[in-house]
C-alpha positions in Angstrom: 2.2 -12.4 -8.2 1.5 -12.3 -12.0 4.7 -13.1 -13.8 5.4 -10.0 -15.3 6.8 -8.4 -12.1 9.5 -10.4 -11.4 10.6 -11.1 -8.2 14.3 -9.8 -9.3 12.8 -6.0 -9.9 11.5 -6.6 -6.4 14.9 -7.2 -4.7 17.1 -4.9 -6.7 14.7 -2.3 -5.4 15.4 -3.6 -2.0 18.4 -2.9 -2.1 18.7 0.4 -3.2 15.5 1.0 0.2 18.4 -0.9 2.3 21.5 0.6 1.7 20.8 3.9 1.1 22.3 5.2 4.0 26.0 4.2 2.8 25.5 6.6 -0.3 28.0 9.3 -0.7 27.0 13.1 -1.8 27.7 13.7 -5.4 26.0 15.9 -8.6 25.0 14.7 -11.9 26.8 15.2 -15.3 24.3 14.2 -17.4 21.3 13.4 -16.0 19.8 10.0 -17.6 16.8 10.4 -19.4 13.3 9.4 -19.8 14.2 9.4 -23.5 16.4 6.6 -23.2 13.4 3.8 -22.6 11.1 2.6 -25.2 7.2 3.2 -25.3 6.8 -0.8 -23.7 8.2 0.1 -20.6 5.7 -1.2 -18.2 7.4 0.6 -15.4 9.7 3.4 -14.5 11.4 4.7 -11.6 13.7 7.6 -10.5 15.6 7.3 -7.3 17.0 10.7 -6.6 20.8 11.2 -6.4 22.4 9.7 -2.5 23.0 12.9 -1.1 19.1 13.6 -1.1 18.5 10.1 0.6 21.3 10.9 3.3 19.6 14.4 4.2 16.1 12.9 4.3 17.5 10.0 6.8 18.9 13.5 8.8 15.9 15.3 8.8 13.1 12.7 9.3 12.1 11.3 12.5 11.8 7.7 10.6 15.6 8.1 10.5 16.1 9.2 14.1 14.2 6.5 15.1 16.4 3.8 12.6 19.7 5.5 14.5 18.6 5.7 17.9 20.8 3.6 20.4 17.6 1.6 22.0 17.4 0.4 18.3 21.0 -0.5 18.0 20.3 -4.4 18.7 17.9 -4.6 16.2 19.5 -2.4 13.6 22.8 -4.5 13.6 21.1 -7.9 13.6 18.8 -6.8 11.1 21.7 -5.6 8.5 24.0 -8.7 9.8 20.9 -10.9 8.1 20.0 -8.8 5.4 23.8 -9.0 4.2 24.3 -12.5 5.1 21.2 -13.5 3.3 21.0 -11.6 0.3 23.7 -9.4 0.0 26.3 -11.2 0.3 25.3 -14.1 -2.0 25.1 -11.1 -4.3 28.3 -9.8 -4.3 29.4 -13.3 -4.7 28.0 -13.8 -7.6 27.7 -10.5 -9.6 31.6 -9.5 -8.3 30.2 -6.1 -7.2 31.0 -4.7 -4.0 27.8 -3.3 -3.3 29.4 -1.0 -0.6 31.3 0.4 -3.1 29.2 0.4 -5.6 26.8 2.8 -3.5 29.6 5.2 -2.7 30.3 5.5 -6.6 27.0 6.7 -7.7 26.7 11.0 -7.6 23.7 10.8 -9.2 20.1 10.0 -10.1 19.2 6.1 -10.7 16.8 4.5 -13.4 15.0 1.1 -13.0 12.3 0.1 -15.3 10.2 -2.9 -16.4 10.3 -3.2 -20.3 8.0 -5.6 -22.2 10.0 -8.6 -24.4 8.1 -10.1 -27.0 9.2 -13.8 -27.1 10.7 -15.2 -30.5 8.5 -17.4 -32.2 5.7 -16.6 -29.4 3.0 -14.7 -29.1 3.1 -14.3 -25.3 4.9 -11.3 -24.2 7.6 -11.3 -21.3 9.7 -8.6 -19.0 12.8 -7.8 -18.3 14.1 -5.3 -15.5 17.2 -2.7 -16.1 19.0 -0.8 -14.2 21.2 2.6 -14.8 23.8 3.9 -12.2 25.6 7.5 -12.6 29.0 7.9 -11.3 32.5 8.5 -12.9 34.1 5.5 -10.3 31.8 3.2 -11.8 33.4 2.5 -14.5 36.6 1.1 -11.9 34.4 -1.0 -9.8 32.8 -2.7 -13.5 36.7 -3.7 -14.0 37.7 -4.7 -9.8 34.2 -7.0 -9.9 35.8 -8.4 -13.5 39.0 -9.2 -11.6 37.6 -10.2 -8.5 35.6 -13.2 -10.2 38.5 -14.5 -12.4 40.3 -14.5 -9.2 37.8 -16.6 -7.3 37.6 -18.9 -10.5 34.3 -18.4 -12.2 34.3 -17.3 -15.4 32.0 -14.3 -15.9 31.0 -14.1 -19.9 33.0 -11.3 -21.1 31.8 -9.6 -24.2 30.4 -6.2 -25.4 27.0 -4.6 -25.8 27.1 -1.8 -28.0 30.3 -0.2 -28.0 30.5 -0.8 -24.5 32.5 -3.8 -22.5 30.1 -6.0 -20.6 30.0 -9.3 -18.8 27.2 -11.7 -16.8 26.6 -13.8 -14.2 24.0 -16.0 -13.6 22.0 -15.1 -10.3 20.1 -18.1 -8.7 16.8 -17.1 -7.9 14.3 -18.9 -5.4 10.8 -17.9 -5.1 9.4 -20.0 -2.6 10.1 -23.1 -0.2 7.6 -25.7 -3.2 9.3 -24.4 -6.6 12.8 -25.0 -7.1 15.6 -22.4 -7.6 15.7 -21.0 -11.1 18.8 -19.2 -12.4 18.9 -15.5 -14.1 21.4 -14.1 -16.3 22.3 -10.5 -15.5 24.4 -8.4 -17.8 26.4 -5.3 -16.6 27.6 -3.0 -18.8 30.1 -0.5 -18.6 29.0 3.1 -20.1 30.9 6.0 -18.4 29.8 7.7 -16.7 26.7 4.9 -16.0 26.8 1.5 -14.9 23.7 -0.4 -16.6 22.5 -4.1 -15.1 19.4 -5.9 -16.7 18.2 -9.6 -17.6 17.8 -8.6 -21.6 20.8 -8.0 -23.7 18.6 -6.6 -25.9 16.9 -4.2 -23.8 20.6 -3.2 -22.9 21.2 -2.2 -26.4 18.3 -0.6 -26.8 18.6 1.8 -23.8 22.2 2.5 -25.4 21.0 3.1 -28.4 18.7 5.5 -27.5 21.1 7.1 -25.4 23.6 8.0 -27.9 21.0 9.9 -30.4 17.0 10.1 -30.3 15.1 7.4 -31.9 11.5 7.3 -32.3 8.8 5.8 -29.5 10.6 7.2 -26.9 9.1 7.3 -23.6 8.0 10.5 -23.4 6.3 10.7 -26.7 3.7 8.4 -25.3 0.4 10.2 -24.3 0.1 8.2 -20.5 3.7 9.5 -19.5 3.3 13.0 -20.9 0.0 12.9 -18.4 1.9 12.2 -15.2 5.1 13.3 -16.0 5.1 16.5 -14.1 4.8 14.3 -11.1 7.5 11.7 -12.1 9.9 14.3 -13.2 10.4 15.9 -9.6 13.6 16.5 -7.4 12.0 14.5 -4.6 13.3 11.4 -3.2 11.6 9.0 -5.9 8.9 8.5 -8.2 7.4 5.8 -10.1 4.9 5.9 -13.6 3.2 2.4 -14.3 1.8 2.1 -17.9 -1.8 1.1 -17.0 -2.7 0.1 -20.5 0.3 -2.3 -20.8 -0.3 -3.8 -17.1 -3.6 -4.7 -18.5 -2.9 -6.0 -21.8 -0.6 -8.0 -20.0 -2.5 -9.2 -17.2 -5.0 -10.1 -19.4 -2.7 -12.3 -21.2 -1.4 -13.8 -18.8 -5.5 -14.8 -17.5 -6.1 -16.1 -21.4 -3.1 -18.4 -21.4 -3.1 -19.8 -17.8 -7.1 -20.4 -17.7 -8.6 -20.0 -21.1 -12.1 -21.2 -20.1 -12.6 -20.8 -16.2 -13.0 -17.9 -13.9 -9.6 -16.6 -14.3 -10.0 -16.9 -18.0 -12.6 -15.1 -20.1 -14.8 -14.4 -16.8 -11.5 -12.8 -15.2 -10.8 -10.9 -18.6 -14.2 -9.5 -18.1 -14.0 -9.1 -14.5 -10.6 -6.6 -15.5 -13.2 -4.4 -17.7 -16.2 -4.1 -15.3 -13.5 -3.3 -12.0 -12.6 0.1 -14.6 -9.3 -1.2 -15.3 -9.8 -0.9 -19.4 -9.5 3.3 -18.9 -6.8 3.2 -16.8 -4.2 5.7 -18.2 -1.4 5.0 -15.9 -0.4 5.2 -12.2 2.0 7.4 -10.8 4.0 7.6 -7.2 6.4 10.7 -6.0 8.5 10.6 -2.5 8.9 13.7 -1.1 11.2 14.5 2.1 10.8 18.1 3.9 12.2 19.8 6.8 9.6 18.3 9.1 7.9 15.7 6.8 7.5 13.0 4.7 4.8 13.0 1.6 3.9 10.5 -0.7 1.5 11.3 -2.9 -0.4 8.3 -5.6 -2.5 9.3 -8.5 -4.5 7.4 -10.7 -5.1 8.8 -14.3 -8.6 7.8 -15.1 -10.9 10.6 -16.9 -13.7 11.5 -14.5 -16.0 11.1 -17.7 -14.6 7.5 -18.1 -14.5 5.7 -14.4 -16.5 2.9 -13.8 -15.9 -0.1 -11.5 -13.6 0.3 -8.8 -12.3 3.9 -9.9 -16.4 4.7 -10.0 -16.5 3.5 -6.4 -13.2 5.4 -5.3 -14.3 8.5 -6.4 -15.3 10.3 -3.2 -18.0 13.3 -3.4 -16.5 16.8 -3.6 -17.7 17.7 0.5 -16.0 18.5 3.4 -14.7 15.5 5.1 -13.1 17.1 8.2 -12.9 14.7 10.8 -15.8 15.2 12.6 -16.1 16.9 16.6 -17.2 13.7 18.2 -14.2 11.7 17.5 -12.5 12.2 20.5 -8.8 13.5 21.1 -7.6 10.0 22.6 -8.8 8.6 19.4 -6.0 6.2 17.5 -7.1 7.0 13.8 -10.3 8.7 12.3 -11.0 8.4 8.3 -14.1 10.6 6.8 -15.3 9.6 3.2 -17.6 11.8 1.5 -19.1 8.9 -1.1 -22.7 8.3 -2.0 -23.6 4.7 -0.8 -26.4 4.6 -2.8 -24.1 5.1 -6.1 -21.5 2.5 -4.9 -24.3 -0.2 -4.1 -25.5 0.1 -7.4 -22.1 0.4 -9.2 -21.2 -2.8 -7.6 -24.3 -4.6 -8.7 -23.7 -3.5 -12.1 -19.7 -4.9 -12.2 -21.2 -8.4 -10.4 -23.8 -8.7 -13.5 -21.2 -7.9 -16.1 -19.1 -10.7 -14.9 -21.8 -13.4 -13.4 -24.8 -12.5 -14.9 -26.7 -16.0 -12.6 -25.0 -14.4 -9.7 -26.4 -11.1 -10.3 -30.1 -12.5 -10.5 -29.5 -13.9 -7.2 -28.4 -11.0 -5.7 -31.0 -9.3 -6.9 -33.7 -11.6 -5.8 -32.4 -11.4 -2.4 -32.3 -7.7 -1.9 -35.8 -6.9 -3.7 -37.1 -9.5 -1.0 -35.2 -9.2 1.9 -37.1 -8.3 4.7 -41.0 -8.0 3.1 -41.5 -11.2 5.0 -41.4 -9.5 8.7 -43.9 -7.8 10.5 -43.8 -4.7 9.8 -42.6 -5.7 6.4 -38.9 -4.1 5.2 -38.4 -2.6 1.9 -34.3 -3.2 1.9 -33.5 -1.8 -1.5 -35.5 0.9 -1.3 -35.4 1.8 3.1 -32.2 0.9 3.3 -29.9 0.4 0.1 -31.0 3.3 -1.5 -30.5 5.2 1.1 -26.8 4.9 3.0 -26.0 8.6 2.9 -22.8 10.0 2.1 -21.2 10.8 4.9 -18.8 7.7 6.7 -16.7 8.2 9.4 -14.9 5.3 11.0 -12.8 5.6 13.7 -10.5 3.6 16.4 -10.3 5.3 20.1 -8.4 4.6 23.6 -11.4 3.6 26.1 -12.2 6.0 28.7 -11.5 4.9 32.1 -15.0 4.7 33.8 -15.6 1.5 30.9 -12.2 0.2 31.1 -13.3 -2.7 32.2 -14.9 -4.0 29.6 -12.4 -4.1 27.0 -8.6 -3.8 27.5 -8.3 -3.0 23.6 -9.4 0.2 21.7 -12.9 0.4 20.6 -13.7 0.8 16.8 -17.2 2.9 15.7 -18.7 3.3 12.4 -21.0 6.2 12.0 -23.4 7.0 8.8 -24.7 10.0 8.2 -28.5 9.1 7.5 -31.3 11.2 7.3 -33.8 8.4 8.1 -31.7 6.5 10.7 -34.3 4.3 11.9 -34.7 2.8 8.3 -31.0 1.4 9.4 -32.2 -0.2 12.4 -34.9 -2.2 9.9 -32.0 -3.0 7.6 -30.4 -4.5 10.8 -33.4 -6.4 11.4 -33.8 -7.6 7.7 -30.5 -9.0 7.9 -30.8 -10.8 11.0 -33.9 -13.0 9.5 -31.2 -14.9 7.5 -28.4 -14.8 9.5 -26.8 -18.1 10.9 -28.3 -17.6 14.3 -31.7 -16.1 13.4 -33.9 -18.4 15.2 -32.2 -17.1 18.8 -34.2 -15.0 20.1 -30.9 -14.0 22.6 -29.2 -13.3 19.4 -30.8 -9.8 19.0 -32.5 -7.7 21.0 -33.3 -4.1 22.4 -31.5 -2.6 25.5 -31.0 0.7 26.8 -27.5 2.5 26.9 -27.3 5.9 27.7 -30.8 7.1 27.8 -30.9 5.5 24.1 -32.7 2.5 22.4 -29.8 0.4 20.9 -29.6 -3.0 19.7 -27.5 -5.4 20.5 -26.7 -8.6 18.2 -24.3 -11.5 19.5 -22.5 -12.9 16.2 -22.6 -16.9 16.1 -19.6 -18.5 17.6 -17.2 -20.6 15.0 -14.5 -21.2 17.5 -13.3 -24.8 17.7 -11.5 -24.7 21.1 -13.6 -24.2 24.2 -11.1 -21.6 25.6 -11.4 -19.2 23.0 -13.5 -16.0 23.8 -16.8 -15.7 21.4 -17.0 -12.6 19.3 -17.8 -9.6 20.9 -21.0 -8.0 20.0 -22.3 -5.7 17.5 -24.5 -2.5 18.9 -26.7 -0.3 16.6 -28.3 2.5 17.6 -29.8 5.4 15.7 -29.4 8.9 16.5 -30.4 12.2 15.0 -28.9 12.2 11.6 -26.5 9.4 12.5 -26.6 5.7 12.5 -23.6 4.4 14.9 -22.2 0.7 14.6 -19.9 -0.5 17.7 -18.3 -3.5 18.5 -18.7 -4.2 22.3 -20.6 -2.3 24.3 -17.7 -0.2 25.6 -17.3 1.3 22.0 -21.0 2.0 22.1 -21.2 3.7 25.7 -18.4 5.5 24.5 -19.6 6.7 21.4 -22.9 7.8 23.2 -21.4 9.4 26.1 -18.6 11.9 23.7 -21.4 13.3 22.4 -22.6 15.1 25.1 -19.2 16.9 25.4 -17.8 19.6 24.2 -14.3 18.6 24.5 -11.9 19.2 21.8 -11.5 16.0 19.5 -8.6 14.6 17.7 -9.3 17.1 14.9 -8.5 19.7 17.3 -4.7 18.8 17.9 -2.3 20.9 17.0 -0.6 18.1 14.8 -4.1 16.9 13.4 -4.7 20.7 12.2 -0.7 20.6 10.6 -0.7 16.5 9.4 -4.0 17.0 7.7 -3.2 20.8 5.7 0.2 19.1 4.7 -1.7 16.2 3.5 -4.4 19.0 1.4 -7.1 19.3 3.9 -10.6 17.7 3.9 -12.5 19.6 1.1 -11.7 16.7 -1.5 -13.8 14.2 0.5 -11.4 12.0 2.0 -9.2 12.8 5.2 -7.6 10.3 7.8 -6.2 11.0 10.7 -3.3 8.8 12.9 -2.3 9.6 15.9 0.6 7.2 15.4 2.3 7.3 19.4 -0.5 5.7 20.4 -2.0 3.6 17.1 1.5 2.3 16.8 2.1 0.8 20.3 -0.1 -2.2 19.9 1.7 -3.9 16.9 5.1 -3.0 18.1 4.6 -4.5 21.4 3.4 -7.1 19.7 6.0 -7.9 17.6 8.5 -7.4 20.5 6.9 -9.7 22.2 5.9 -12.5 19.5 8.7 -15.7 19.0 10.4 -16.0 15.8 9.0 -18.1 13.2 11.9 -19.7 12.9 11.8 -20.8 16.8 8.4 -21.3 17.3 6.6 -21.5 13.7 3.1 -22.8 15.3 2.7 -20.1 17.6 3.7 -17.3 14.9 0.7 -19.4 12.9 -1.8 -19.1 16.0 -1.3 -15.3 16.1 -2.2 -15.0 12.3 1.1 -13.8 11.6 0.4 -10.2 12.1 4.0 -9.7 12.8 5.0 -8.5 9.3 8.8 -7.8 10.5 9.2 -11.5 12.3 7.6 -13.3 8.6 10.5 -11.3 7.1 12.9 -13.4 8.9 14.1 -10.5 11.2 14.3 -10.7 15.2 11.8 -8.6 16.6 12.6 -9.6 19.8 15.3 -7.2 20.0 13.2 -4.6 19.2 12.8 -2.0 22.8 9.8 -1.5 24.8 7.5 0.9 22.7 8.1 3.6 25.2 12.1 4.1 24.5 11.3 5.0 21.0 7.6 6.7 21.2 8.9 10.3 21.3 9.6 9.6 17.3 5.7 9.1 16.6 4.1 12.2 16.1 0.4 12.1 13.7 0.1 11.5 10.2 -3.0 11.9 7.8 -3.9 11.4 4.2 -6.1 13.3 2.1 -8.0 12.3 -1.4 -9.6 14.2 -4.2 -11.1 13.6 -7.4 -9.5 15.7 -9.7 -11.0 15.8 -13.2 -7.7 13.8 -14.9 -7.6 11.2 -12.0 -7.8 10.4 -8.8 -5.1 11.8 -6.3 -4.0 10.2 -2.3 -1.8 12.2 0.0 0.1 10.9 2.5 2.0 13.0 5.0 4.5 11.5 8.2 4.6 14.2 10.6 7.8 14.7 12.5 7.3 15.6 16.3 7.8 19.1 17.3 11.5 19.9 17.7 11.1 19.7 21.3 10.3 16.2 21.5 13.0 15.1 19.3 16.3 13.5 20.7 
């Protein structure tokens, strides 16, 4: 993690997602302003006021699912950790009761990331700040002050400003191989706010600024006046991030750490040809509705100006409703509307800014790959050049009749091609150089379905004789389609839904709502979860996985999937998947290119009402 996001930012936050359900209701006085931060702030966030957060836990079926009794094992072990690891070490040191603290604050919170330029360096560092609202906040300031002279430490008493302030130093570990590093944190008193923070002087500053206007505020600046009609909403929370400062810095940081190898002047260039140069600035608003959750991302990048990555991201303004052959069992479905051919050559172009020998390879490669074969293959030019624009990936539930052959859901990838057979050269080309080409088991032509497919057996790397070899990749091509399967249960599957006239997972009733919530499908991206059954899987696993702590070699051997058990947290207290499914309903995500950026929405679909507990 680059050094200018501090892992202090990162737990402050945490605590604010943690304990949010202990905030009391409450209405601003005087709501804190973007005003108050300078034009370096790197990042800034708005938490809306508790009483917002306590509704959405009400309304949303996340929240019914956090309260429900089969979760009750897990909840209170899960807070018993989370306050015996971090928060109470917390209140130890900073004198705050954090309970307290929460049930002060009536209105909206600020955190931001401002940029500190080092005395006597040229390097530039951050600091993180904080800004409670709340008129009891001013009494919990003076119980923490008398809390830690009581318990004998010595908190530095002082002012900042006008206002009263003291610190504490906050001991800080990162990892297990660096050692503990200690950070001072100032609070300040400032009724009705409460302001934390690492700099003094970024303390003074946002107290400057807050009792008359001084010039390079915030909003003055051209990136937060673009997104600010996103970041200035009555949702739940919204965050702005300063692209051109992320890069300035991140490109610093590259320079100083590795002036002459890859992550030097090669990664400095890499930044410019990924697109990152024209990024204006990211943005992120929470929403919370009735029967919903939305999140939606955009990033400001001129259509007239994306290259790189944002060049690549930029889907193609078609339909991308999820398509009729995707069947109504399926877990997910995601349609992109993107120009292969334009990506291929997008990504050569970023490869020879930044490795120009690389490039040449590449190059020489694909101009010759397959014109040694008989017939002879053109890949550039049959295949590369040719990809389509139409994509449609999607994960399904086998059908019963194929069970057999795979006890796990099938994954197939389907092109839209106009020449599909040219695919099944490409597949051909390829196989002359891979691993296993001189096998003539390897790859070859069977039947499924009335249709010529072919089948292709990856090369085995396992070490241990036990472990299963890889199942195999089919290919077959179809009218207008080109359809990649792994395991021939995916493939049979595939083949056979396309000869129905079933409805498909677009067809649901909660597919049609998720997806129009999310914007619909004309931008040229949509995805599709059907979440009570995509979500059983990883749940099961993780209720089934030892702790790390108990059994760290076999967390290892699973490849640590479990992202709740790596957070230290007992997921074997979690209930059976079925005790809690009712609380998965669908969820989708939509994307457009919009000509002042690129824009993601992602809607959580609560179930029908008659579902719900």
């Amino acid at each position: 993690m680059p050094r200018w996001v501090p892992s202090s930012a990162a737990r402050l936050l945490a605590i604010l997602a943690c304990c949010y359900t202990t905030l009391s209701r409450g209405h601003a006085s005087e709501p804190p302003s973007a005003a108050w931060f300078p034009t370096n702030t790197l990042i800034w966030t708005l938490l809306a006021p508790p009483a917002t957060w306590q509704a959405a836990q009400t309304q949303t079926s996340l929240g019914a699912l956090w309260s429900d009794p089969a979760m009750r094992p897990f909840r209170e072990d899960s807070l018993k950790r989370l306050h015996a690891d971090f928060l109470s070490p917390l209140e130890t040191q900073s004198g705050l009761r954090l309970s307290n603290l929460w049930s002060a604050v009536t209105g909206p919170s600020l955190f931001a990331l401002t940029a500190i330029q080092k005395a006597g360096s040229k390097s530039t560092a951050t600091a993180w700040i904080g800004l409670l609202e709340g008129v009891e906040l001013a009494r919990e300031f003076t119980n923490a002050l008398s809390r830690l002279e009581a318990s004998g430490s010595k908190p530095a008493r002082g002012s900042i400003g006008k206002n009263p302030s003291y610190a504490f130093e906050r001991v800080l570990t990162d990892s297990e191989d660096k050692p503990a590093r200690q950070e001072l944190v100032h609070v300040v008193s400032a009724p009705p706010f409460l302001l934390l923070g690492e700099s003094r002087e970024g303390l003074e500053e946002i107290l400057k600024r807050k009792e008359s206007p001084v010039a390079g505020a915030l909003p003055s600046l051209p990136e937060f006046r673009l997104a600010a009609p996103d970041v200035l909403n009555n949702g739940l929370a919204s965050v702005w991030f300063n692209g051109p400062w992320a890069v300035k810095l991140l490109k610093e940081e590259l320079r100083e750490q590795n002036p002459s190898g890859l992550l030097g002047s090669a990664g400095q260039r890499f930044i410019g040809a990924l697109g990152f140069d024209v990024l204006r600035a990211v943005s992120l608003k929470l929403q919370s509705f009735s029967n919903r959750l939305s999140a939606e991302w955009t990033a400001w990048v001129p259509s007239t100006q994306r290259t790189g990555l944002f060049r690549v991201l930029t889907p193609d303004p078609w339909d991308a409703a999820i398509p009729a052959f995707v069947p109504s069992q399926a877990h997910h479905a995601t349609r992109l509307r993107l120009d292969g051919a334009k990506v291929g050559s997008e990504l050569e172009r970023v490869l020879s800014s930044v490795s120009p020998e690389m490039s040449s390879v590449l190059k020489l490669v694909l101009d010759t790959l397959g014109k040694d074969l008989n017939p002879p293959v053109d890949f550039r030019r049959q295949v590369l050049e040719r990809l389509g624009n139409d994509w449609t990936v999607y994960r399904s539930e086998p059908v019963a009749a194929i069970n057999s052959m795979t006890r796990d859901a099938v994954s197939v990838v389907v092109l839209g091609a106009e020449h599909p057979k040219n695919m099944m050269a490409g597949v051909r080309a390829l196989f002359s150089i891979a691993p296993n080409a001189g096998d003539d088991k390897a790859l070859r032509q069977i039947e499924l379905e009335g249709h010529d497919v072919l089948r292709y057996q990856p090369i085995s790397f396992a070490s241990n004789l036990d472990d299963k070899p890889p199942q195999p990749v089919f290919f077959a091509a179809l009218t207008n389609a080109f359809v990649i399967a792994q395991g021939e249960a995916a493939m049979i599957h595939h083949l056979r839904n396309r000869q129905t006239n079933a409805p498909g997972l677009a067809a649901l009733p909660g597919a049609i709502q998720a997806l129009e919530f999310a914007g619909g499908s004309a931008g040229g991206l949509a995805s599709i979860h059907q979440l009570h059954l995509e979500l059983r899987e990883p749940w099961e696993t993780a209720r089934l996985s030892p702790r790390r702590d108990q059994d760290p070699a076999s967390s290892a051997s699973a490849g640590e999937t479990d992202i709740l058990s790596s957070m230290g947290l007992d997921t074997s207290l979690l209930p059976p998947f079925n005790a809690i499914a009712r609380h998965f309903y669908f969820s989708a995500t939509a994307g457009a290119s919009l000509p002042e950026g690129l824009r993601w929405r992602w809607v959580w679909l609560n179930p029908p009402a008659a579902a719900r507990p």
